[in-house]
C-alpha positions as CSV (number, residue, x, y, z in Angstrom):
1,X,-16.7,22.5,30.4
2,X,-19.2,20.2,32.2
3,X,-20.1,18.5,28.8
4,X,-16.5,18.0,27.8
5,X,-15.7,16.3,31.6
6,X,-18.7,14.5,31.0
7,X,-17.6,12.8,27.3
8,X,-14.4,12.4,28.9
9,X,-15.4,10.7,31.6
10,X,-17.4,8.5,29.1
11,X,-14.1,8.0,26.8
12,X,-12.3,6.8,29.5
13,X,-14.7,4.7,30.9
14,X,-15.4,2.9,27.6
15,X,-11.4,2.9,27.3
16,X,-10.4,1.0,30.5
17,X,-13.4,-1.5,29.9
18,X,-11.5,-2.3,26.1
19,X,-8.4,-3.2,28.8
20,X,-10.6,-5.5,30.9
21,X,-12.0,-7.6,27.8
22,X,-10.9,-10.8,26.9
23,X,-7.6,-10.8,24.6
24,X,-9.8,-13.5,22.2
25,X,-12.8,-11.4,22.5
26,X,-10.3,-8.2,21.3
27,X,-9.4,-10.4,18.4
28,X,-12.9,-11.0,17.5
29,X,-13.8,-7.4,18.0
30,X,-10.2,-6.4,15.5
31,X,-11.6,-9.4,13.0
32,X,-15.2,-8.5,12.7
33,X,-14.2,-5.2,12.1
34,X,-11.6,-6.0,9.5
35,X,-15.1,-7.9,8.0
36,X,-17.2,-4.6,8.1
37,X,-14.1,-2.8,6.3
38,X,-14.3,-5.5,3.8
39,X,-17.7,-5.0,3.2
40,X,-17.7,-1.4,3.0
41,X,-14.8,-1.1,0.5
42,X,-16.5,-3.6,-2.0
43,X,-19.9,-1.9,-2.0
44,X,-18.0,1.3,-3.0
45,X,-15.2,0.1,-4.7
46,X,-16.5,-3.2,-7.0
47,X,-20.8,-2.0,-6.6
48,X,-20.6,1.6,-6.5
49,X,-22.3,2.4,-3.6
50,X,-24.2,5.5,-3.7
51,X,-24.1,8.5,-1.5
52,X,-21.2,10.3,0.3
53,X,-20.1,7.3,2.3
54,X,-19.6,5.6,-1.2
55,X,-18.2,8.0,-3.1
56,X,-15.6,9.0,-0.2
57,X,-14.7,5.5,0.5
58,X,-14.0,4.5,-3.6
59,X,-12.1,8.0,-3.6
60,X,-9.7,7.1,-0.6
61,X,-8.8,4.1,-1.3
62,X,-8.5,4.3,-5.0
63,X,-6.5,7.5,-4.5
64,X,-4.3,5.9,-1.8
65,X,-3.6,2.6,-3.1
66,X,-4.7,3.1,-7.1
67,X,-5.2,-0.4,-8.7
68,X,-4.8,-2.4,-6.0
69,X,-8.5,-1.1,-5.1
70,X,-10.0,-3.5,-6.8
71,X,-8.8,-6.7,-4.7
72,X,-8.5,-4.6,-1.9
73,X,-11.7,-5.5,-0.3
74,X,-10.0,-9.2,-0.9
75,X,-6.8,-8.6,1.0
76,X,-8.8,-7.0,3.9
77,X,-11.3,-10.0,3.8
78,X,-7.9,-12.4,4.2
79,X,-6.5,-10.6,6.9
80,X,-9.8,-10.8,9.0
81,X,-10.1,-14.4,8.0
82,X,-6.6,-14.7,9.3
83,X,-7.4,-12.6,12.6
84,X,-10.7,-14.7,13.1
85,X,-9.9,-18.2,11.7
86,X,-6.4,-19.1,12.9
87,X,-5.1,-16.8,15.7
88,X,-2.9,-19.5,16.7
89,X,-1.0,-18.9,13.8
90,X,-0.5,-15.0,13.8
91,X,1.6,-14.2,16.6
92,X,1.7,-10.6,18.2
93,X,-0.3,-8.0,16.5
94,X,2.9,-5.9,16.3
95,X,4.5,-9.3,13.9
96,X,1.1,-8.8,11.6
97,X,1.1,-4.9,11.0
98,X,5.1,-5.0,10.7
99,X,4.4,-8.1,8.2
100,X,1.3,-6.8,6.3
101,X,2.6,-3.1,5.9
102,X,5.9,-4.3,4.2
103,X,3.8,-6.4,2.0
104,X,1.7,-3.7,1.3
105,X,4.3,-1.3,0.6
106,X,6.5,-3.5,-1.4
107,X,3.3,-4.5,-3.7
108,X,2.4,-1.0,-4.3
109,X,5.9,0.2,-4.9
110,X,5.8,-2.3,-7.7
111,X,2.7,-2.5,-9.2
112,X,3.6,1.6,-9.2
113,X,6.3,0.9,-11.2
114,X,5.1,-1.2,-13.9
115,X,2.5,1.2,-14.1
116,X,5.0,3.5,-15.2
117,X,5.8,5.5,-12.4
118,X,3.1,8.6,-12.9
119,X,3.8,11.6,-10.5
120,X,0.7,13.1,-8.5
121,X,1.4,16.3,-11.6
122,X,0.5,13.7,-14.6
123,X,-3.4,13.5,-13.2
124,X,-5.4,11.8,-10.3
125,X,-6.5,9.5,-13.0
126,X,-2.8,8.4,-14.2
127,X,-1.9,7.5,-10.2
128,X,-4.9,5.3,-9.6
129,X,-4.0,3.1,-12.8
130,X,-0.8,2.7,-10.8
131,X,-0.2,2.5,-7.3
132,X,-1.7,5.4,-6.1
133,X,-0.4,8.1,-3.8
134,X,1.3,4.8,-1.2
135,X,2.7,3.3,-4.4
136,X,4.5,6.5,-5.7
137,X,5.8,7.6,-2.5
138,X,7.8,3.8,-2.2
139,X,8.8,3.3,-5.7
140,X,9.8,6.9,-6.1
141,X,11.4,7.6,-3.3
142,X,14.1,4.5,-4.0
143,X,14.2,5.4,-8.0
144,X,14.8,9.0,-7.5
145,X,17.6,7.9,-5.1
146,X,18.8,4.3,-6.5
147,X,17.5,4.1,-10.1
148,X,14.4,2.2,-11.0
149,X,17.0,-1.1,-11.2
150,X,17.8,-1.1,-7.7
151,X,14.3,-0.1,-6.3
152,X,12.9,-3.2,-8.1
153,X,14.4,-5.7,-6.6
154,X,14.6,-3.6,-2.9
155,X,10.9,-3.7,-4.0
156,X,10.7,-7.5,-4.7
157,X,12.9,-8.1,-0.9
158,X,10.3,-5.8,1.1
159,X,7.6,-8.1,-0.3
160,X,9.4,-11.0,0.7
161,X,10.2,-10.1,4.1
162,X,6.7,-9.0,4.2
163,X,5.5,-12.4,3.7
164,X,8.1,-14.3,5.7
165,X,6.9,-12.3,8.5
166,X,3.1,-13.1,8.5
167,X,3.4,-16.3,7.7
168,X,5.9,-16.3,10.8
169,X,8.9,-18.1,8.8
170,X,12.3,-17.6,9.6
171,X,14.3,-17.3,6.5
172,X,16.5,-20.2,7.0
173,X,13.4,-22.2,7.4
174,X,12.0,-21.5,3.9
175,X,13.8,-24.5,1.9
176,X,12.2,-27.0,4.5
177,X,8.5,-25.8,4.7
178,X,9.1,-25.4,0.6
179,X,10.4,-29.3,0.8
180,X,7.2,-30.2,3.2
181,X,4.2,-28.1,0.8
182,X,5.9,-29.8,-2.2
183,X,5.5,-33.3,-0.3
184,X,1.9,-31.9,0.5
185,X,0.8,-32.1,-2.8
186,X,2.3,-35.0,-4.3
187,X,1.2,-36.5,-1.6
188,X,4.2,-38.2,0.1
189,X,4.0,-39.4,3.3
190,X,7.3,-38.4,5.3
191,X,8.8,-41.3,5.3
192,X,8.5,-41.6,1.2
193,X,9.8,-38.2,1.2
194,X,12.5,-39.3,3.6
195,X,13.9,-42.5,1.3
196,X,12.8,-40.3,-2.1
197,X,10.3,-42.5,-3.0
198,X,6.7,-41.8,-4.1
């Protein structure tokens, strides 16, 4: 009983002292560990990193997201490189998870289906060519209920609302920032773009 007061007094301590840090310093604390995470996954997943913490790691995330392993250390390199390099732009933590998990969800729905929709009976092997165990519970779950026809393109709108929400763009503001990146790289000044010159 003593020892378990004594961790929890330790827990607790550690846990209020997390409240009383900086919110920038929590930030770098979330980003650098979204860089370790990175790091990890592509030593087991692209080098094959020996020993148990290898082998578990390339097992989990193969078996949980299937294909999508391979760039996966990529997308969690981006979102630390997001967390780290422009916080500005991120908004609320809640706006990124709610953002990056319909993404994530939307992707692996799809990439489940043109991978031909294998069910967890058809062979561990036949759901990581696919979109592994996330992957078939999305894409199945609306097929089974909506037909493959409709869960595509619910699919394709997750992904899109996904993206509109980290990037922090309201819908109605898409044809504008889509008018502004095109002027981007042609290379317009706003006033060209404003008289259609250029």
């Amino acid at each position: 009983m003593g020892l378990a007061h004594l961790v929890g007094g330790v827990v607790r301590q550690v846990g209020s002292s997390a409240r009383d840090l900086d919110p920038a310093h929590r930030r770098d604390g979330v980003g650098l560990g979204l860089v370790a995470l990175a790091l990890v996954t592509a030593a087991a997943v692209w080098w094959q990193l020996d020993g148990a913490v290898g082998s578990v790691t390339r097992t989990v995330v193969a078996g949980t997201v299937g294909i999508v392993s391979y760039v996966a250390p990529l997308l969690v390199g981006l979102v630390a490189w997001r967390t780290l390099r422009h916080p500005d732009r991120n908004g609320p933590g809640s706006r990124q998870l709610v953002g990056w998990s319909a993404l994530l969800l939307g992707t692996l729905g799809l990439v489940h289906v043109a991978g031909g929709m294998p069910r967890p009976v058809e062979g561990e092997q036949a759901m990581r060519a696919a979109g592994g165990a996330v992957g078939y519970v999305v894409s199945t779950l609306l097929a089974d209920l909506l037909t493959v026809w409709v869960a595509v393109p619910l699919l394709v709108l997750l992904c899109v609302f996904g993206l509109l929400v980290v990037t922090g763009t309201p819908a109605h503001e898409v044809p504008a920032r889509a008018r502004a990146w095109r002027d981007a790289v042609l290379g317009r000044t706003p006033a060209e773009a404003a008289d259609g010159s250029g």
